[in-house]
BADO-998953 format. One line per field, with one value per residue: residue number from 1; residue in three letters; x, y, z of N, C-alpha, C, CB in turn. Coordinates in pm, 1 decimal. Glycine has a CB too. Example, Ala and Ser with C-alpha at 12.3 -4.5 7.8 and 13.67 -1.06 7.14 Angstrom:
2
pos c(1	2)
code c(Ala	Ser)
n.u c(1319.0	1285.0)
n.v c(-569.0	-225.0)
n.w c(780.0	708.0)
ca.u c(1230.0	1367.0)
ca.v c(-450.0	-106.0)
ca.w c(780.0	714.0)
c.u c(1320.0	1290.0)
c.v c(-330.0	3.0)
c.w c(780.0	787.0)
cb.u c(1130.8	1408.4)
cb.v c(-447.3	-59.8)
cb.w c(904.6	572.5)
This chain:
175
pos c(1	2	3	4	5	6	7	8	9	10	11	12	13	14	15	16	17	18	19	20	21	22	23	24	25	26	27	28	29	30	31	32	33	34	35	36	37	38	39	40	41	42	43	44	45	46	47	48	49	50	51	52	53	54	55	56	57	58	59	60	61	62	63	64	65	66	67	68	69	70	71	72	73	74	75	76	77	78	79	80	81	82	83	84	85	86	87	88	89	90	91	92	93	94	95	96	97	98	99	100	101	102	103	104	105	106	107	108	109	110	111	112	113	114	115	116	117	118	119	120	121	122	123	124	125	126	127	128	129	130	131	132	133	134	135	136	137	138	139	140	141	142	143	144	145	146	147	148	149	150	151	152	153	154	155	156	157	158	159	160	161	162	163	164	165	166	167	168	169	170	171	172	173	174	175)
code c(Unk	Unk	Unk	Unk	Unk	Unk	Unk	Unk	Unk	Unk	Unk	Unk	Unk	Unk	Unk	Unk	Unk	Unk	Unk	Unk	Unk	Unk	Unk	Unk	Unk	Unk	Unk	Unk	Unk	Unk	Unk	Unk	Unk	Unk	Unk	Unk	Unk	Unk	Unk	Unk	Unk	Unk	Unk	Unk	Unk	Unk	Unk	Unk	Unk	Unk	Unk	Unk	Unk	Unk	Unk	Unk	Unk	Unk	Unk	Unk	Unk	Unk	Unk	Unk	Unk	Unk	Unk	Unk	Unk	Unk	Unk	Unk	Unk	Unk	Unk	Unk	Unk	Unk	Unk	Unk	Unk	Unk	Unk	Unk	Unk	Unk	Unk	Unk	Unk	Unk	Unk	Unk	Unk	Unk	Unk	Unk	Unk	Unk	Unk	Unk	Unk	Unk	Unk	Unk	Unk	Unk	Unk	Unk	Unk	Unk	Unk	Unk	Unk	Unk	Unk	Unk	Unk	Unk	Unk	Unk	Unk	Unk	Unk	Unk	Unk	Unk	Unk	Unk	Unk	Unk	Unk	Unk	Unk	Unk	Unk	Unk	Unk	Unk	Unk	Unk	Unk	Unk	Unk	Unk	Unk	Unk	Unk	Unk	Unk	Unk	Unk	Unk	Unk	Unk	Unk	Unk	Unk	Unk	Unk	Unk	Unk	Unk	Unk	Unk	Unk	Unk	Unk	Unk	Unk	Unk	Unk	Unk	Unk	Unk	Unk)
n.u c(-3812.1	-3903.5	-3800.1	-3761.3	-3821.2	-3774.4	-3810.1	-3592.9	-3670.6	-3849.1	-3816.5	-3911.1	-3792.2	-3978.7	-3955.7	-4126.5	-4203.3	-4276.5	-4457.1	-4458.2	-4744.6	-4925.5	-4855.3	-4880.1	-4724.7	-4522.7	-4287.0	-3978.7	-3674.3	-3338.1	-3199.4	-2987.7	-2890.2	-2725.1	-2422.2	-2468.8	-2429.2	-2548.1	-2443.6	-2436.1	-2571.9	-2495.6	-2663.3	-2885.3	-2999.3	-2870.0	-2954.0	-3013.3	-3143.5	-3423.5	-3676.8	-4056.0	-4317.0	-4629.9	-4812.5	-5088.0	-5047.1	-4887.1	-4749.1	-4510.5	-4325.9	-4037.6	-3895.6	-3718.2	-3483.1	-3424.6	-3249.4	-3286.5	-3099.9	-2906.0	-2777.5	-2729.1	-2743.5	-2668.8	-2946.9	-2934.2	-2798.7	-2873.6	-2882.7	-3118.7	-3060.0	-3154.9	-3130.6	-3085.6	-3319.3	-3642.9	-3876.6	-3919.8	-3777.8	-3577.8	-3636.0	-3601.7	-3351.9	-3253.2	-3319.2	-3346.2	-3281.7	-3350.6	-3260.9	-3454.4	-3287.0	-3378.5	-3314.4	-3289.0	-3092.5	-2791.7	-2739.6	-2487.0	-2291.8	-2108.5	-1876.6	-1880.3	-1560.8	-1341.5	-1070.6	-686.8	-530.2	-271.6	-222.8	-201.1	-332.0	-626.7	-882.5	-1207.6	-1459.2	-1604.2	-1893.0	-2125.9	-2449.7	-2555.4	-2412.5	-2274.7	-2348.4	-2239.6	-1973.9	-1941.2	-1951.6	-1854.6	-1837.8	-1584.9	-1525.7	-1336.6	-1453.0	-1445.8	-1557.4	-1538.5	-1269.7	-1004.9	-934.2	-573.9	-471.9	-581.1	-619.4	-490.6	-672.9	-901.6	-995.6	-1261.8	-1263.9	-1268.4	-1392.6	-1384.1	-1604.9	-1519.1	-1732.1	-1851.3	-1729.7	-1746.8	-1685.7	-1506.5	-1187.7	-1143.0	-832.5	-725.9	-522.9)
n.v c(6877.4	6614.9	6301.8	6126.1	5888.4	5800.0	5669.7	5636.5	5724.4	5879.4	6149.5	6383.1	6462.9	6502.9	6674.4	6765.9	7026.8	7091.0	7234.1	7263.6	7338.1	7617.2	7863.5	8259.4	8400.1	8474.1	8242.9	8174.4	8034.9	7907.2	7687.5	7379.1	7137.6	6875.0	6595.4	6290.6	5893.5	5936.5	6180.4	6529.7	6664.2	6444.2	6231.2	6367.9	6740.4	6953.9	7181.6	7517.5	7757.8	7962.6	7959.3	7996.7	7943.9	8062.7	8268.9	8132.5	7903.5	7570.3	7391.2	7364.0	7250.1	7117.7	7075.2	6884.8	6791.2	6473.0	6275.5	6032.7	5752.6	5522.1	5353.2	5029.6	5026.7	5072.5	5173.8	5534.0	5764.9	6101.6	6493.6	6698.2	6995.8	7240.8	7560.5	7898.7	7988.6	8205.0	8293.3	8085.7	7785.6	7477.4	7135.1	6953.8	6963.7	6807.3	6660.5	6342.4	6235.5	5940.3	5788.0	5490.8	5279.4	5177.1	5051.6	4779.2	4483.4	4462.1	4198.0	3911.7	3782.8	3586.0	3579.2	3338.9	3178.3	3132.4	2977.1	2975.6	2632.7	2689.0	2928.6	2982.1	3140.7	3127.8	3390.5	3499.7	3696.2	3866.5	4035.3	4288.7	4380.1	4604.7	4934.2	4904.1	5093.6	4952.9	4609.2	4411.5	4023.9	3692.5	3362.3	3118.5	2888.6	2657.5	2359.1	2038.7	1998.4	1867.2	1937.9	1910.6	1907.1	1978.4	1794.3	1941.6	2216.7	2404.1	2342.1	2566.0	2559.0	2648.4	2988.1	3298.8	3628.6	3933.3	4241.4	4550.2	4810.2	5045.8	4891.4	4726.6	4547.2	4220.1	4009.8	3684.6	3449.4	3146.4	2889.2)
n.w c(330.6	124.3	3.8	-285.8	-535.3	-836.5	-1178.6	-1432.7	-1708.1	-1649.8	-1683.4	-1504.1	-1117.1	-887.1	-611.7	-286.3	-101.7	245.2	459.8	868.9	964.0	863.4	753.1	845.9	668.8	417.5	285.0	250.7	58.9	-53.9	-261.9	-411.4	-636.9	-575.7	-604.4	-630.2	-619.1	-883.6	-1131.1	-1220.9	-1534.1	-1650.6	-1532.1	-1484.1	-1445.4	-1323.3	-1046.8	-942.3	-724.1	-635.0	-381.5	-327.0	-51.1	-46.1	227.0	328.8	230.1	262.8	100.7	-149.5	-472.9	-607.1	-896.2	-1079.9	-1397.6	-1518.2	-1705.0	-1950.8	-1964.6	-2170.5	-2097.8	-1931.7	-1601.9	-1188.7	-973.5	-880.9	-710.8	-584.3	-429.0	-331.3	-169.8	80.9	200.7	332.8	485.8	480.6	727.5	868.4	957.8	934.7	940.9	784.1	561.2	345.4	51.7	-62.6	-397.7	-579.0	-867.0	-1071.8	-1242.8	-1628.0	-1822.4	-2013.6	-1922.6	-2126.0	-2399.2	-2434.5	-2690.5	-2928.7	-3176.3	-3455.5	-3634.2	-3913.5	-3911.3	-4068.7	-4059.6	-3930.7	-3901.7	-3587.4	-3364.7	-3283.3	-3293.4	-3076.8	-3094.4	-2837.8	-2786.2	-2629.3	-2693.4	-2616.0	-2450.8	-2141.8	-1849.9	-1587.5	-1495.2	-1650.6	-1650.7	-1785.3	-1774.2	-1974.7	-2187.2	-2361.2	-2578.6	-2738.8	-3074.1	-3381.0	-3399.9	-3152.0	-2851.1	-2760.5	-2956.8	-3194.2	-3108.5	-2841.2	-2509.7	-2289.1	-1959.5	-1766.2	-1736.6	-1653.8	-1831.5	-1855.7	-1887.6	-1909.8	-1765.4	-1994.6	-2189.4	-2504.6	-2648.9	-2599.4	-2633.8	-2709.9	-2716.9	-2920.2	-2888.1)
ca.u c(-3819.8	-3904.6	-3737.6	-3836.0	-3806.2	-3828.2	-3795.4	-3540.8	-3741.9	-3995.8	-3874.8	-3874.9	-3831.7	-4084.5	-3959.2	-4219.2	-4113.4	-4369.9	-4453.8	-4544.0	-4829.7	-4945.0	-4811.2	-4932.4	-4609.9	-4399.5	-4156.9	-3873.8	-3590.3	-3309.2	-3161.7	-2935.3	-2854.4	-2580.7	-2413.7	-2440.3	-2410.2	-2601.6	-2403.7	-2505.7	-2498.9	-2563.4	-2764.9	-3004.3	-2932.5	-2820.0	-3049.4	-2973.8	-3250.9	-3546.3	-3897.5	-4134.7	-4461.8	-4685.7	-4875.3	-5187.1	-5007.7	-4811.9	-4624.9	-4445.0	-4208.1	-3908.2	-3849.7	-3518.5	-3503.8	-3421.0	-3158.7	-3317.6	-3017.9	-2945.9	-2680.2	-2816.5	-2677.5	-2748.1	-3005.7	-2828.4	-2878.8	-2852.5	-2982.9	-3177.7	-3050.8	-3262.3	-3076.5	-3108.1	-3497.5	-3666.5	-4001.8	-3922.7	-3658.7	-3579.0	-3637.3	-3506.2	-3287.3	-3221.3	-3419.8	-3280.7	-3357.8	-3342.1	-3320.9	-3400.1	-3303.1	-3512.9	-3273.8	-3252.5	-2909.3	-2771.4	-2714.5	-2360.4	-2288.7	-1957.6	-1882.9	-1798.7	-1450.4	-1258.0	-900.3	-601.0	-460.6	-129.4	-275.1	-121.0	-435.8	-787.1	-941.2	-1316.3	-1479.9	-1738.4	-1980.6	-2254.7	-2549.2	-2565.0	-2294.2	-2348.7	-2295.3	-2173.1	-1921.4	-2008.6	-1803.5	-1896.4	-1741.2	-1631.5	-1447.4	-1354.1	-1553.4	-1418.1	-1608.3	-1437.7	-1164.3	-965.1	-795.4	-444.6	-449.9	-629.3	-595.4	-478.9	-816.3	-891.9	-1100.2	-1356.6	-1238.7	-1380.0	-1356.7	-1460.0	-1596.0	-1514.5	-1833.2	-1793.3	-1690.0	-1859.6	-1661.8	-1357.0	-1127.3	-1082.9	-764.5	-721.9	-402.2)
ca.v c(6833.1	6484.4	6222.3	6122.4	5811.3	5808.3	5598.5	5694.2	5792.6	5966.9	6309.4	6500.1	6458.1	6624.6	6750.0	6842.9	7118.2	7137.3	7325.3	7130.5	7405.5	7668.1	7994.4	8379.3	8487.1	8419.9	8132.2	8143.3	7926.3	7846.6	7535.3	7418.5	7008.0	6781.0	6483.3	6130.9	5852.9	6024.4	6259.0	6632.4	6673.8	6321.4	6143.0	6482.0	6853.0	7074.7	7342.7	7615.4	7862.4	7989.2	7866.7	8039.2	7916.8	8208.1	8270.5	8034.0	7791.8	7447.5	7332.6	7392.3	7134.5	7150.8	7020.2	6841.3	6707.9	6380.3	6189.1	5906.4	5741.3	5430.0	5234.6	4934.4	5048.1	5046.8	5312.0	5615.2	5889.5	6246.6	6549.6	6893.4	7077.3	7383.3	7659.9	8021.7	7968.9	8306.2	8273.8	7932.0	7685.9	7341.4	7009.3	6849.6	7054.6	6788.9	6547.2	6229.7	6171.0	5825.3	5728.4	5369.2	5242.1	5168.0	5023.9	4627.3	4407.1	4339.4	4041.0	3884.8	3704.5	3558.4	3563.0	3261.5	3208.6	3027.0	3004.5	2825.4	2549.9	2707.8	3062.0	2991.8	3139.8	3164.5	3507.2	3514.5	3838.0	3862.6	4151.3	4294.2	4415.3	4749.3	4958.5	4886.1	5119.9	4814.1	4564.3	4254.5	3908.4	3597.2	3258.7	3087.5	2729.3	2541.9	2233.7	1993.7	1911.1	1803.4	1953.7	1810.2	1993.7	1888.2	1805.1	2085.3	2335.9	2424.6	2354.0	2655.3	2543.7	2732.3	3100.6	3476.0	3752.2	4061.1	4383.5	4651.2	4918.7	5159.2	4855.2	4694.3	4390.3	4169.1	3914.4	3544.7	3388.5	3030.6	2846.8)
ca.w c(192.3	106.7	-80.5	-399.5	-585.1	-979.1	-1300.5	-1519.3	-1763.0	-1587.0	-1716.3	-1369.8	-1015.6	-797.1	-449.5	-197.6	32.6	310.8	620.1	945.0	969.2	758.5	810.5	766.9	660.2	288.8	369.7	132.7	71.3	-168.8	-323.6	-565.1	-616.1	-485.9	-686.2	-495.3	-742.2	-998.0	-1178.6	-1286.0	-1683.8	-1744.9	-1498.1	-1426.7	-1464.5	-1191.6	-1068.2	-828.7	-760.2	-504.8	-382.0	-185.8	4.0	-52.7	314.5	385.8	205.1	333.0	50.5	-270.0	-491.5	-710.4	-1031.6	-1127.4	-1474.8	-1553.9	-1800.6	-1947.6	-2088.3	-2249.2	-2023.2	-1783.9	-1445.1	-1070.7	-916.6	-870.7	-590.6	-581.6	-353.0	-291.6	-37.6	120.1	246.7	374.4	470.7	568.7	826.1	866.5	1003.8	835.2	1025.1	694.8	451.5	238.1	-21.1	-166.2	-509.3	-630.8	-1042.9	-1087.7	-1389.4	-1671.0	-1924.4	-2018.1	-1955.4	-2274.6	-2413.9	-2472.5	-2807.3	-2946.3	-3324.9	-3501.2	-3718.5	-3995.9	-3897.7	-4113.2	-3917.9	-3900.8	-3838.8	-3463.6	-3306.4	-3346.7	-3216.6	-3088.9	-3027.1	-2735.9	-2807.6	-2578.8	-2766.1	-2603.4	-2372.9	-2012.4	-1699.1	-1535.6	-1496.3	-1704.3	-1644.3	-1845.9	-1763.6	-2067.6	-2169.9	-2508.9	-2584.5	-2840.8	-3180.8	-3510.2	-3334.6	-3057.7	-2761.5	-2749.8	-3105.5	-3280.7	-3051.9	-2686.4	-2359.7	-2214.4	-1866.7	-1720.5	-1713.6	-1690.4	-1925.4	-1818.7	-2042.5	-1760.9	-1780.0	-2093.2	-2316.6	-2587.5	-2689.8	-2546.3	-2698.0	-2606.1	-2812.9	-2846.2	-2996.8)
c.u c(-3825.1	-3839.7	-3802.7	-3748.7	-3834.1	-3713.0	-3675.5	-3593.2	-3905.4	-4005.8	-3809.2	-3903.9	-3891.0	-4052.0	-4077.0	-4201.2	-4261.4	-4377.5	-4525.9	-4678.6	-4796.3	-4928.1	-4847.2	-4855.0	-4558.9	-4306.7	-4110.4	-3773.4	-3476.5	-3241.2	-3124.7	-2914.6	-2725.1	-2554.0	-2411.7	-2356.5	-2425.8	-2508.0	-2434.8	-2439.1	-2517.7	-2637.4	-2894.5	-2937.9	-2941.5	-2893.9	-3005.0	-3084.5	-3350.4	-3682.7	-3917.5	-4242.3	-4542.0	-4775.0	-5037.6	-5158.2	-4928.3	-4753.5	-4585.1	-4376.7	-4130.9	-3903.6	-3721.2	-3524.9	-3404.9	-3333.7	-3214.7	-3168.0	-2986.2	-2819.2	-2809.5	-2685.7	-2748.1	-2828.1	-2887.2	-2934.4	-2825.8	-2907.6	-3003.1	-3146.0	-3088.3	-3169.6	-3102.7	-3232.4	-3490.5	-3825.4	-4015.8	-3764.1	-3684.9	-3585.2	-3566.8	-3468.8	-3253.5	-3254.4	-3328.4	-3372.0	-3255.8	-3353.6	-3285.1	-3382.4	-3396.3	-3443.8	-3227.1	-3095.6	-2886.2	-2718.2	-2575.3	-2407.2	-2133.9	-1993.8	-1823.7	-1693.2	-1383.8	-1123.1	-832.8	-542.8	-317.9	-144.4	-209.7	-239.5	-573.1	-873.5	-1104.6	-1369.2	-1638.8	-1784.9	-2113.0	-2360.1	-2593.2	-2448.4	-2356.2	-2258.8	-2260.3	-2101.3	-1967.4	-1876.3	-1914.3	-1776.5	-1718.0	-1509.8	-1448.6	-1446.1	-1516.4	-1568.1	-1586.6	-1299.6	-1121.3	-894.4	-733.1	-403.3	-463.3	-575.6	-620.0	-631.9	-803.0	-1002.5	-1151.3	-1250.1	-1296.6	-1308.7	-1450.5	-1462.8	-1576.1	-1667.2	-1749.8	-1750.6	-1773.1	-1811.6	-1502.9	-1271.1	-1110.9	-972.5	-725.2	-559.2	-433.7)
c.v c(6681.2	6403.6	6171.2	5985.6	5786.7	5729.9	5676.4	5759.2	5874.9	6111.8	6450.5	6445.4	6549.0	6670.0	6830.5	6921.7	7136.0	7185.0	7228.5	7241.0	7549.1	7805.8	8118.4	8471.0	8383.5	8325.1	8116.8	8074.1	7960.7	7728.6	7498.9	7188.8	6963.0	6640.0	6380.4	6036.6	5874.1	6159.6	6403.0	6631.7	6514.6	6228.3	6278.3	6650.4	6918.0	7213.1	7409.7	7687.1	7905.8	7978.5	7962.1	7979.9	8024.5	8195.8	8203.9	7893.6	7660.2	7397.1	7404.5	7292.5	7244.1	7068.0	6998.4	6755.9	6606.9	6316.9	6097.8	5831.1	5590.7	5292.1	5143.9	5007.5	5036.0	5189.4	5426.3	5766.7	6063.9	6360.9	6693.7	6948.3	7241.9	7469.5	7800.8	8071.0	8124.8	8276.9	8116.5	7895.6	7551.1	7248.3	6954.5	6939.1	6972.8	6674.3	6473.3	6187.3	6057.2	5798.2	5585.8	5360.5	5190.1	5048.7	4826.6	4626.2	4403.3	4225.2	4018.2	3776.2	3685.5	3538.4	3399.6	3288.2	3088.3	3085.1	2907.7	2752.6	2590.6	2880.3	3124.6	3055.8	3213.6	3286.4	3557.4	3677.1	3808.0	3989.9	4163.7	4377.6	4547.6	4795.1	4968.7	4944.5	5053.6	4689.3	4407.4	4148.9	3772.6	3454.0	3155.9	2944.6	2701.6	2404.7	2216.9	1994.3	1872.0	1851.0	1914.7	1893.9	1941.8	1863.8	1900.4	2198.9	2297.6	2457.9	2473.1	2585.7	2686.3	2903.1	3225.8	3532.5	3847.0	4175.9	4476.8	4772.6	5063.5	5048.4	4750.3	4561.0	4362.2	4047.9	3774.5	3495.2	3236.6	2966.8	2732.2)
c.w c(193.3	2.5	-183.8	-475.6	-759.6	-1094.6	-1402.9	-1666.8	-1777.2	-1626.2	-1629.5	-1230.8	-960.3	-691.0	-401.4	-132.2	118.9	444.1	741.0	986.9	876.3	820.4	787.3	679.7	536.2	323.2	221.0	150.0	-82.8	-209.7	-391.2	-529.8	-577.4	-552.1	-564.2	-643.2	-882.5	-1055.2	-1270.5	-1441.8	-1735.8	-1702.0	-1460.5	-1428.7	-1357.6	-1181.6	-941.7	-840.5	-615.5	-523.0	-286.0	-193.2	40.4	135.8	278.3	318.5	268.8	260.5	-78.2	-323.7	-573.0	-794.4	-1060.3	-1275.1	-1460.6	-1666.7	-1819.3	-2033.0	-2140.4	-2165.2	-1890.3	-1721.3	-1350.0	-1049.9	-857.1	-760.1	-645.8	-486.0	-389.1	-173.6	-29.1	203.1	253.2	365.4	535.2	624.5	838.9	902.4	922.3	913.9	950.1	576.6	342.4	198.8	-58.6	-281.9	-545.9	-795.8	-1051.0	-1198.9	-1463.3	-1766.0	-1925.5	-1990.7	-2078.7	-2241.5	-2485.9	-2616.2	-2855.0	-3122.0	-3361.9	-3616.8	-3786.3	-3952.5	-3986.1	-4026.2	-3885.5	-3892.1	-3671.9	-3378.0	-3375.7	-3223.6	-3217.2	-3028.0	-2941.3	-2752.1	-2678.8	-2704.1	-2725.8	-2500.9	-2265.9	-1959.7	-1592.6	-1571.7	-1539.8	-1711.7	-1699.9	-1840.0	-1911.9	-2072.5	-2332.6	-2489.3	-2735.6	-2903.1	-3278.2	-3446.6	-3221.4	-2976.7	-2741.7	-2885.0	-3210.8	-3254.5	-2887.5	-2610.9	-2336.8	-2129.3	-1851.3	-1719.3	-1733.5	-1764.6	-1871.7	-1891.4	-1931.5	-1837.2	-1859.3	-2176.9	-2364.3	-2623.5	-2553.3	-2635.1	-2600.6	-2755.9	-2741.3	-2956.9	-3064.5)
cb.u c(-3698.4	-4011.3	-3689.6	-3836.6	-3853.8	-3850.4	-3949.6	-3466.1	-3714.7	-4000.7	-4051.2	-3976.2	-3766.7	-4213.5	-3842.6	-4270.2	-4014.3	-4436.4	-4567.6	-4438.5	-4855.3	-5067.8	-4707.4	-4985.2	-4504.3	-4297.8	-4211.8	-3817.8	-3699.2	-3264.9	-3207.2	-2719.3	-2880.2	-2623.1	-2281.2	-2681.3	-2439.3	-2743.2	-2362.0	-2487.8	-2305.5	-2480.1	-2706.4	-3050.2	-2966.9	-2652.4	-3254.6	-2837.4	-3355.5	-3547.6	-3960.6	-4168.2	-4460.4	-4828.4	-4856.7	-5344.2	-4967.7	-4873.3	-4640.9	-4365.8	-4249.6	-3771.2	-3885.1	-3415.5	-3516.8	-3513.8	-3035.5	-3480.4	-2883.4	-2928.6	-2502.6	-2839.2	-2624.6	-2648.8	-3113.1	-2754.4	-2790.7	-2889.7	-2953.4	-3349.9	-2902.5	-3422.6	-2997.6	-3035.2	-3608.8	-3641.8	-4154.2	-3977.6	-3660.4	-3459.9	-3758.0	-3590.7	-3158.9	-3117.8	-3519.7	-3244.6	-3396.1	-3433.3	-3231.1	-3456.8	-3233.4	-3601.8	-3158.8	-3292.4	-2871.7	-2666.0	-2839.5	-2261.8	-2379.5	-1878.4	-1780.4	-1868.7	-1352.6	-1284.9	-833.7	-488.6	-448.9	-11.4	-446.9	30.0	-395.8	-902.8	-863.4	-1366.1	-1488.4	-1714.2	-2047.4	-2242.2	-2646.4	-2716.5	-2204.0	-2389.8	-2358.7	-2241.1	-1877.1	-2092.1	-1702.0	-1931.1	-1794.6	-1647.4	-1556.2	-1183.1	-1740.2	-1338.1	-1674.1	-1467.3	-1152.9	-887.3	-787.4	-465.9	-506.2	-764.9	-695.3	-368.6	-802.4	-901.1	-1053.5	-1423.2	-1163.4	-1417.2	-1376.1	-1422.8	-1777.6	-1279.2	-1898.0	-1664.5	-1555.0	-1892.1	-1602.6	-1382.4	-995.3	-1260.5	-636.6	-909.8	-260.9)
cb.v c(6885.7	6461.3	6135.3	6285.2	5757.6	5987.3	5592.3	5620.5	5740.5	5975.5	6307.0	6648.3	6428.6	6586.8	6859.9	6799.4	7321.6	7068.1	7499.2	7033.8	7411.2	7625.9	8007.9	8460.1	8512.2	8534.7	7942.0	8242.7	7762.3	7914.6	7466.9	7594.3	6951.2	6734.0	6482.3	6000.8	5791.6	6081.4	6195.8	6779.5	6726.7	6244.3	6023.1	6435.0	6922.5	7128.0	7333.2	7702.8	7786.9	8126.6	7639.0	8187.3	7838.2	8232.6	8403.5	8083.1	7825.7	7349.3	7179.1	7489.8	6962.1	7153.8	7094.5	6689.1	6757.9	6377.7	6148.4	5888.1	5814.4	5490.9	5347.8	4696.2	5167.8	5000.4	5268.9	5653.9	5854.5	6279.8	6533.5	6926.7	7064.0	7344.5	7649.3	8096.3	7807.2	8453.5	8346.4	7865.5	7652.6	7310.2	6933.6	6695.7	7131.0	6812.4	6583.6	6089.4	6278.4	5763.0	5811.3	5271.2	5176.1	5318.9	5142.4	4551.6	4238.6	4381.4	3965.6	3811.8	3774.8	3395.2	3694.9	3176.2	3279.9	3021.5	2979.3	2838.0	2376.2	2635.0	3029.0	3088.1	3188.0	2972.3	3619.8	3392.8	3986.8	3831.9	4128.2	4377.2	4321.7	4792.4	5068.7	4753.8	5172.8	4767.0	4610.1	4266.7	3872.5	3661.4	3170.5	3214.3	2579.5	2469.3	2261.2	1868.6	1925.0	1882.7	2037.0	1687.8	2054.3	1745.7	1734.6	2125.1	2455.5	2561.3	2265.6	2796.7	2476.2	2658.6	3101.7	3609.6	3731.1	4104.4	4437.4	4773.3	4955.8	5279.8	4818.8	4794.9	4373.2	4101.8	3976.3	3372.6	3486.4	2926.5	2817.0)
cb.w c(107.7	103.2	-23.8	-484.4	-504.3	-1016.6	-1370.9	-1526.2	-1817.3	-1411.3	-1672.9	-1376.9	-965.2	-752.4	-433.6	-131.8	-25.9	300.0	609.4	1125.4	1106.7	686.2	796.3	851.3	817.6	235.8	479.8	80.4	72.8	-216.0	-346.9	-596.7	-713.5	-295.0	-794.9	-400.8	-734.9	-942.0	-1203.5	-1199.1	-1674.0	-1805.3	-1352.3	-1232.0	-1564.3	-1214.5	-1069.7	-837.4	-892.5	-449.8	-300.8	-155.5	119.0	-238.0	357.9	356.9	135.1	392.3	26.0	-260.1	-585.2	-660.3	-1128.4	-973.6	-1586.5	-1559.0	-1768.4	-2023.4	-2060.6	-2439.5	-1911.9	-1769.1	-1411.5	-937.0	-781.8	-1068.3	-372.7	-692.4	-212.9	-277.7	6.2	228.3	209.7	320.3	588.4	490.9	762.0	703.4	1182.7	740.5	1061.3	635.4	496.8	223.2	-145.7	-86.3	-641.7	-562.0	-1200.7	-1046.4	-1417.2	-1741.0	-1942.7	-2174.2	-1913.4	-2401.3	-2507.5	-2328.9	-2918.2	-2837.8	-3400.9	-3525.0	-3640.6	-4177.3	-3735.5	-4200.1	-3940.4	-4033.1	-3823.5	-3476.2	-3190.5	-3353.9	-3266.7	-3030.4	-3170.1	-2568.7	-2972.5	-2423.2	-2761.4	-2550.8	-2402.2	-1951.5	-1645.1	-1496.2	-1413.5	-1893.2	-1418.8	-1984.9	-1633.5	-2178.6	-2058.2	-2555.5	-2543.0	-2825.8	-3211.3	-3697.2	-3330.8	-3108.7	-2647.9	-2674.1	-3146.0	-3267.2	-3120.3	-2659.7	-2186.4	-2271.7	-1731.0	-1548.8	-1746.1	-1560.8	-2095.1	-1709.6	-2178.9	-1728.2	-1607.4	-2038.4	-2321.3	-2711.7	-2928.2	-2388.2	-2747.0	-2538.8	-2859.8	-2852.8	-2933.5)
């Protein structure tokens, strides 16, 4: 079985199953999937089932659908594994499918805010623009302008905030 490489919204992976010569005899097989990174139920659906290569034939595929879904993340694996072949032996029992992603980064944005000066702190919200399957970190800093750090309100230097993967906003508070 060969490995297969596909777009996240391609739909379906194709598996090839082929014979290294063409045989006179039914060559059956069966096969069900295997989670890697890819997860059954929401990165691709889980199939179990049986193929045959009818006699004078050399190949056959498999069909695996596809999740297109809406998180940026990294490529994600998964496999086909071939088991309990009849008129035939396996050199390779088992395909790697690949889903690259399809889906943009979002984009971070911070709200602006009126605070009273005796409010005690001023609370900005960092938003991404869509929910990401990955770990987003944004370095961030005050920067005086009518206001004064030390006077106005407490410096924050350079520091990260991180949205951990699965969240949509974070807080930065400043005094």
């Amino acid at each position: 079985i060969a490995d297969v490489t596909v777009d996240e919204g391609a739909g379906t992976a194709t598996f090839t199953v082929t014979l290294s010569a063409v045989s006179g005899l039914d060559v059956g097989m069966s096969y069900a999937t295997s989670d890697g990174t890819a997860l059954a139920g929401l990165d691709y659906t889980a199939a179990a089932n049986t193929v045959q290569i009818p006699a004078g034939n050399q190949a056959t595929t498999i069909g695996i659908a596809i999740t297109d879904d809406l998180l940026d993340e990294n490529s994600e694996i998964f496999s086909v594994v071939l088991n309990n072949p009849v008129n035939a032996t396996f050199a390779d029992d088992q395909g790697l499918g690949t889903i690259v992603d399809n889906d943009d980064q979002p984009t971070l944005s911070v709200n602006d805010i009126t605070v009273d000066e005796d409010a005690g702190t001023a609370t900005f919200i960092v938003t991404l623009s869509a929910l990401s399957g990955l770990d987003v970190a944004v370095d961030f800093a005050t920067v005086d302008d009518t206001a004064l750090a030390g006077l106005d309100y407490t410096g924050i230097a350079t520091t990260m905030l991180d949205l951990p993967a699965g969240t949509i906003s974070n807080t930065i508070s400043v005094v």
